[in-house]
C-alpha positions as CSV (number, residue, x, y, z in Angstrom):
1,X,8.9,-30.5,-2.5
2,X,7.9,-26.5,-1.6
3,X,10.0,-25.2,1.3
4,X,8.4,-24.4,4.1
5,X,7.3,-21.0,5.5
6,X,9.1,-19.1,7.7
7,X,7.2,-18.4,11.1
8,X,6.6,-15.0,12.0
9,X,9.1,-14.0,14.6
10,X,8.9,-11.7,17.8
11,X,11.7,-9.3,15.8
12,X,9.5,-9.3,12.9
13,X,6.7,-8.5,14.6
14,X,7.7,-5.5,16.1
15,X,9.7,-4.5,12.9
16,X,6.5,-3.9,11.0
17,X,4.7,-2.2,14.0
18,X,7.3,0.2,14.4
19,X,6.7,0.7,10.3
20,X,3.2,1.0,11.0
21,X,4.1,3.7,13.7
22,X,5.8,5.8,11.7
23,X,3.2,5.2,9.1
24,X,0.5,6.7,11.2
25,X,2.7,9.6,13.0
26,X,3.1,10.9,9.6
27,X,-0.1,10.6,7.7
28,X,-1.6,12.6,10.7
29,X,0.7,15.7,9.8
30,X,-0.2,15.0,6.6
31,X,-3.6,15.5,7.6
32,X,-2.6,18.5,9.7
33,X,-0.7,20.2,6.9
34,X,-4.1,19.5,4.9
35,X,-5.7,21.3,7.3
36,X,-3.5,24.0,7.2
37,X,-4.3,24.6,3.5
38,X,-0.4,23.4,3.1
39,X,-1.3,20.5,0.6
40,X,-2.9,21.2,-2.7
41,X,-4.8,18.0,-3.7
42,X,-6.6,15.5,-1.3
43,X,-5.3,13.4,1.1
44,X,-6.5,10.2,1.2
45,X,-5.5,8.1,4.6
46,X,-4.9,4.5,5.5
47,X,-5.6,4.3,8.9
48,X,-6.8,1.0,10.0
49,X,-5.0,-0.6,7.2
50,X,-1.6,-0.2,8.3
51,X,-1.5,-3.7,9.4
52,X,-2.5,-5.3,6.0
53,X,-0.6,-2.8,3.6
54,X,2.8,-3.3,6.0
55,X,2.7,-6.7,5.9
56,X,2.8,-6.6,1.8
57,X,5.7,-4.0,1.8
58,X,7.6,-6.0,4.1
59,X,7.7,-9.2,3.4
60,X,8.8,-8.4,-0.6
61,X,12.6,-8.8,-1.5
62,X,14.9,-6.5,-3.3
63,X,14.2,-7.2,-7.4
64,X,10.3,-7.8,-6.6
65,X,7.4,-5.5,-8.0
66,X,5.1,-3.6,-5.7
67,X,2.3,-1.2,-7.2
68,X,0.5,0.4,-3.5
69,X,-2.5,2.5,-3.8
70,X,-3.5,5.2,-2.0
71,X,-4.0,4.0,1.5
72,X,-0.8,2.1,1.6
73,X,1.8,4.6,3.3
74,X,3.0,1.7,5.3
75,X,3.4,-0.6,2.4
76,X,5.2,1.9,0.7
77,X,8.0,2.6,3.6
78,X,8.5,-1.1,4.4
79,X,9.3,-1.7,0.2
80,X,11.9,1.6,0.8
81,X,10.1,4.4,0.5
82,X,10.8,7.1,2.8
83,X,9.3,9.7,5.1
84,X,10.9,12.9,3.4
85,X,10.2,12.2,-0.1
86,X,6.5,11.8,1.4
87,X,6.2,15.0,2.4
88,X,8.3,16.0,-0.5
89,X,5.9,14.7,-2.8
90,X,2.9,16.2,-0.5
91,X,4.0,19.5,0.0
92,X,5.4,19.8,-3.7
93,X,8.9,20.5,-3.3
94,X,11.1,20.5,-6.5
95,X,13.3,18.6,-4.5
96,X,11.2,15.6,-4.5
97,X,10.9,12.1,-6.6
98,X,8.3,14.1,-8.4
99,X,9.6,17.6,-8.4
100,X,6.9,19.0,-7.2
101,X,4.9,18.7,-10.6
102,X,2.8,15.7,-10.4
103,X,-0.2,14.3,-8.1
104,X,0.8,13.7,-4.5
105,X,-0.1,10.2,-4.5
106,X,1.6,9.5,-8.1
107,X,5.1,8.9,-6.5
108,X,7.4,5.5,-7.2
109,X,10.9,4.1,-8.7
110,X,9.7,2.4,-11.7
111,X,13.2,1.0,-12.1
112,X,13.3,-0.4,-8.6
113,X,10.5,-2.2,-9.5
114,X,8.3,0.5,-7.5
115,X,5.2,1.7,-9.6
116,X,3.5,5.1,-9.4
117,X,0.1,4.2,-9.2
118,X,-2.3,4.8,-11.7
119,X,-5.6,6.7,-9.9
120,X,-8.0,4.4,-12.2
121,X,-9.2,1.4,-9.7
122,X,-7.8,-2.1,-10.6
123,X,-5.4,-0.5,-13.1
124,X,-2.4,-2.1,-11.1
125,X,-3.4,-5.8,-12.0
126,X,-2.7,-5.8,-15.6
127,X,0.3,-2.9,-15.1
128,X,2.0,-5.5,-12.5
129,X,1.1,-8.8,-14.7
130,X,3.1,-7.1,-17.6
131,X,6.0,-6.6,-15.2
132,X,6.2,-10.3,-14.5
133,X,5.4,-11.7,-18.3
134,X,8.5,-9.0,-19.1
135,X,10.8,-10.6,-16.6
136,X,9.6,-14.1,-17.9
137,X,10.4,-13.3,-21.5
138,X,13.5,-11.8,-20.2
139,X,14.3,-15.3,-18.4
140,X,14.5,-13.6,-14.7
141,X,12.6,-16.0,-11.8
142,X,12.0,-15.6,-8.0
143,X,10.4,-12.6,-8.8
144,X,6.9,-11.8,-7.0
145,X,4.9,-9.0,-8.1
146,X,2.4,-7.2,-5.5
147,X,-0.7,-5.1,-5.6
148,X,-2.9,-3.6,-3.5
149,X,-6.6,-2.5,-3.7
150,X,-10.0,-2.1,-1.9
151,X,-12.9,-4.2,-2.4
152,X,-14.6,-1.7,-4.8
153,X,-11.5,-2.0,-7.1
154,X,-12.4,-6.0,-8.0
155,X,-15.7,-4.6,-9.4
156,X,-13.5,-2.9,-12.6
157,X,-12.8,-4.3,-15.8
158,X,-8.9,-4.1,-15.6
159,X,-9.0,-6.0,-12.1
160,X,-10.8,-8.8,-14.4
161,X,-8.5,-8.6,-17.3
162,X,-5.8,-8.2,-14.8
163,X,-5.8,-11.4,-12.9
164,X,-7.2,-13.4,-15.8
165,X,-4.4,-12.9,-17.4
166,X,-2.6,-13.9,-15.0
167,X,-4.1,-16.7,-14.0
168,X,-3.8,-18.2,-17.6
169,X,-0.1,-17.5,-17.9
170,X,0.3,-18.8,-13.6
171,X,2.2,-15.3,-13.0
172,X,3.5,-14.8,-9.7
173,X,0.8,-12.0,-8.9
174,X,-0.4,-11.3,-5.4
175,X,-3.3,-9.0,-5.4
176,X,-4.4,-8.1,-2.1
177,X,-7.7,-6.6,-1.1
178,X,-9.0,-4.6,1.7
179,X,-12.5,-4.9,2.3
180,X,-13.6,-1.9,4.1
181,X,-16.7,-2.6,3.3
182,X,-16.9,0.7,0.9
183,X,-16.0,1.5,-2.6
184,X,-15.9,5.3,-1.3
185,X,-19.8,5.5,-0.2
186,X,-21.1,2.0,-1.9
187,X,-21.7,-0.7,0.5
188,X,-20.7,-4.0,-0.6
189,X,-24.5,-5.1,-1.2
190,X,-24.4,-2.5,-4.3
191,X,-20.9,-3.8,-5.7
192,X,-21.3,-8.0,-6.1
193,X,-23.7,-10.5,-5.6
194,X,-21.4,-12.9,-4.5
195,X,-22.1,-14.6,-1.0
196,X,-18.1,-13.7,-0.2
197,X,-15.4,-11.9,-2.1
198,X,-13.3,-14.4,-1.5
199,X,-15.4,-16.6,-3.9
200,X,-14.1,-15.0,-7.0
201,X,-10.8,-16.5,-6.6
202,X,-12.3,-20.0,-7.3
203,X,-13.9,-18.2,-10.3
204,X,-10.7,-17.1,-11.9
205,X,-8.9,-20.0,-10.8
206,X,-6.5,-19.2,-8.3
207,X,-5.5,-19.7,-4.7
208,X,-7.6,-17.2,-2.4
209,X,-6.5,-16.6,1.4
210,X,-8.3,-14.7,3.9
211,X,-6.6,-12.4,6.5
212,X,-7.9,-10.4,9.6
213,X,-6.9,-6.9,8.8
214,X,-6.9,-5.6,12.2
215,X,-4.3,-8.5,13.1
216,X,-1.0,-8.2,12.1
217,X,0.2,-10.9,13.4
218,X,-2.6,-12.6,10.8
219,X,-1.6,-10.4,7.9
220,X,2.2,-11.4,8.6
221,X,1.3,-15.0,8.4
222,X,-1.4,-15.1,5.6
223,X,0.7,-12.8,3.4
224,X,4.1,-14.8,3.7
225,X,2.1,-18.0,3.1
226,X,0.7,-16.0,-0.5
227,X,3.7,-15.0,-1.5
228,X,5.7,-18.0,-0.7
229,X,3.0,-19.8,-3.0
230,X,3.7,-17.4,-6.1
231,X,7.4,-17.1,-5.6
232,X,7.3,-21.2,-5.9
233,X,5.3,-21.3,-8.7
234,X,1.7,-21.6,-6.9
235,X,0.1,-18.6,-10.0
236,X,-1.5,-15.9,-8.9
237,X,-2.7,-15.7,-4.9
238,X,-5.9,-13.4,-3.8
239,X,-5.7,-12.2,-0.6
240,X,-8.9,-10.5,0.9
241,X,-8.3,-8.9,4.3
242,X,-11.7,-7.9,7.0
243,X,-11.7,-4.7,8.1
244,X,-12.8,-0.8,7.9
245,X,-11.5,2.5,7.3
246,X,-10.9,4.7,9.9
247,X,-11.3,7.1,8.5
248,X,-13.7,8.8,5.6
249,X,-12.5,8.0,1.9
250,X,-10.3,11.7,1.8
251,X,-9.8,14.5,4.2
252,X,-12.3,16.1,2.6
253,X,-15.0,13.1,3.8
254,X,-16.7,13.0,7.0
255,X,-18.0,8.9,6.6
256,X,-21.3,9.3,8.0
257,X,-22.5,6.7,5.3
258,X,-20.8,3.8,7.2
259,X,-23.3,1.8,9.7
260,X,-22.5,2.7,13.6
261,X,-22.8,-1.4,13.8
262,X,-19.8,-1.7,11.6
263,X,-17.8,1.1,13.5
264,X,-18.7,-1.0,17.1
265,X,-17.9,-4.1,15.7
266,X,-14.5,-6.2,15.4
267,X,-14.0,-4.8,12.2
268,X,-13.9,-1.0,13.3
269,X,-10.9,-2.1,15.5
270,X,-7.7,0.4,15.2
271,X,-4.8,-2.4,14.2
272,X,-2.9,-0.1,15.6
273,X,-3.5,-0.3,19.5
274,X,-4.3,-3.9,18.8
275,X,-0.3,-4.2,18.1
276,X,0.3,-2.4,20.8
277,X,-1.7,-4.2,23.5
278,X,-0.4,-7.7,21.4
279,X,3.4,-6.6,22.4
280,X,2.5,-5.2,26.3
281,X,0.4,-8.8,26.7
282,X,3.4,-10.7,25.2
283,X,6.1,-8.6,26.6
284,X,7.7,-7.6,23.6
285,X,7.6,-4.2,24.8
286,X,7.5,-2.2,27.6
287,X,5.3,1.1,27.8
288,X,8.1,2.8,28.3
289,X,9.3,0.8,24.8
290,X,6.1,2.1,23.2
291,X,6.2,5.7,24.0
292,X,10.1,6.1,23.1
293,X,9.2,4.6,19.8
294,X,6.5,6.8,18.8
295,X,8.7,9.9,20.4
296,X,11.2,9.2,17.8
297,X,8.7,8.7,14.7
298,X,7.4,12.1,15.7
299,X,11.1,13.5,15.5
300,X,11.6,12.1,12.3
301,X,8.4,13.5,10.7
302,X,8.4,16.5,12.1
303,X,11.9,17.4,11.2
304,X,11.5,16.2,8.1
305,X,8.3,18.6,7.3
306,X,10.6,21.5,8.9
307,X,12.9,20.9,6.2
308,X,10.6,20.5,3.5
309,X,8.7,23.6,3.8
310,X,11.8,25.4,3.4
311,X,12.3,23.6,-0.1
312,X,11.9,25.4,-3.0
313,X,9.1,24.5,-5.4
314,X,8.8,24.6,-9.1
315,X,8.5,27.7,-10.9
316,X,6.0,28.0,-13.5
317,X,7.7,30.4,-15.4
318,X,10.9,28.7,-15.2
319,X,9.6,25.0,-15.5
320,X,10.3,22.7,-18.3
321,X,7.4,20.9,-18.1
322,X,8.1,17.9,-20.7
323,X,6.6,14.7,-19.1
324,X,10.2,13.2,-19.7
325,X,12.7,13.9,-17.1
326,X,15.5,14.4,-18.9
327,X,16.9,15.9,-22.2
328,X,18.7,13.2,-23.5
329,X,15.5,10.9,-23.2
330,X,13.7,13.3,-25.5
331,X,15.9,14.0,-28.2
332,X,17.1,10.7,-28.0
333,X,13.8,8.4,-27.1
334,X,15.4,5.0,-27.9
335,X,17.9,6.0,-24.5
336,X,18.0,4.2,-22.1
């Protein structure tokens, strides 16, 4: 008999809020410091998604696989990473995961089962199957592998091949969708014909769940239930969250393609100051509660952007730009 799932509790409520917080605090001075001409690159922004991509991040254990995308800063600090390599990355210091050489949004700990994304769409589905048939053939269990994408991503070839794959072999994939309504400027109307995105999990053959992405409280529940599933054995789980982007598809993008209608409407919600009404209404927190946590979020990133723009970053003329990060790897490629 499955075990059951673990209700969502008051203390993990306001776990992944306070994750979301931080979340947002810093990808506004990342959008600041874009401003500023301080970035080179885009910066690509995940507000009104926080809700969805923190409830992936968190809810993953220690030995799992998680491949985020571009609009899942949240996801990405609830699965360990952490505010200054962020701006690390960002800002390019040679201090950094990435030492400064290598697309902002590129970062991860492939060995701590962390992926740097790969920019083309749906690319994660197959990368993150292979992780799990690896582990299988290596006889490891209880592993989960996550991904993240929007809904334009499920109209690529490598989100097919990806999850069929997957579904064949009954991997323990979670693939987890935000519809925002958008791939970039293409309504959904132009992407599938399908009456509901959801549909296409009956069409490849595994378990679909839906989730209100400006609800965290929903996006807790619906994602613990989907990864429960796969980490018993349930195959792959599709998750397809509601909601909209905030914000255009870069820094760079203004959004005036998306419908005033959609903005107004449930959907355009900020899952943000829903949380934070959800824990004033339920007395989880106090104002006071609310406004010392976001103080202390601010602290944190802006000491941590202090610091990094006094890093060094790498110098062209001294850089040893091999793709492998260290000697012995490439004279020796069979190294560990």
């Amino acid at each position: 008999m499955a075990k059951p799932v673990a209700p969502v509790s008051t203390s993990d409520y306001i776990k992944a809020y306070r994750v979301m917080l931080v979340s947002r605090v810093l990808e506004d001075k990342l959008a600041a410091l874009y401003r500023a001409g301080m970035i080179k690159g885009g910066v690509f922004l995940g507000k009104g998604q926080e809700a969805l991509s923190v409830s992936v991040g968190i809810q993953l254990r220690r030995g799992d696989l998680f491949a985020p995308l571009i609009r899942d800063q949240a996801g990405r600090l609830a699965f360990g990473d952490t505010v200054l390599d962020t701006l690390r990355t960002y800002l390019g210091s040679a201090l950094g995961s990435m030492r400064g050489r290598d697309g902002n949004i590129h970062r991860g700990r492939p060995r701590d089962g962390y992926y740097a994304m790969i920019s083309h769409l749906g690319a994660m589905v197959p990368a993150v199957a292979g992780g799990l048939l690896a582990r299988r053939l290596r006889g490891e269990s209880g592993i989960v592998g996550a991904t993240c994408l929007g809904d334009g991503g499920t109209s690529t070839g490598a989100f097919h091949e990806g999850l069929n794959a997957a579904a064949v072999d009954k991997l323990p994939l979670l693939v987890v969708v935000a519809n925002n309504r958008y791939a970039y400027s293409t309504p959904n109307s132009r992407q599938y014909a399908c009456a509901d995105l959801l549909d296409k999990a009956a069409g490849y053959g595994v378990t679909g769940h839906r989730a209100d992405g400006t609800d965290l409280a929903d996006c807790l529940r619906t994602l613990r239930t989907a990864i429960h599933q796969a980490r018993e054995g349930g195959g792959p789980q599709l998750v397809v969250a509601d909601l909209l982007r905030l914000v255009g598809h870069g820094e760079h993008d203004d959004a005036s393609y998306v419908e005033e209608s959609l903005k107004k409407s449930r959907l355009g919600a900020d899952c943000l100051q829903l949380a934070e009404s959800h824990l004033l209404d339920q007395k989880w927190a106090s104002a006071d509660d609310l406004r010392s946590w976001r103080n202390e979020a601010e602290r944190e990133v802006n000491a941590a952007a202090d610091r990094v723009r006094r890093e060094p970053i790498p110098d062209p003329a001294e850089e040893d730009w091999t793709a492998l990060s260290t000697a012995t790897m490439r004279e020796n490629p069979g190294t560990p």
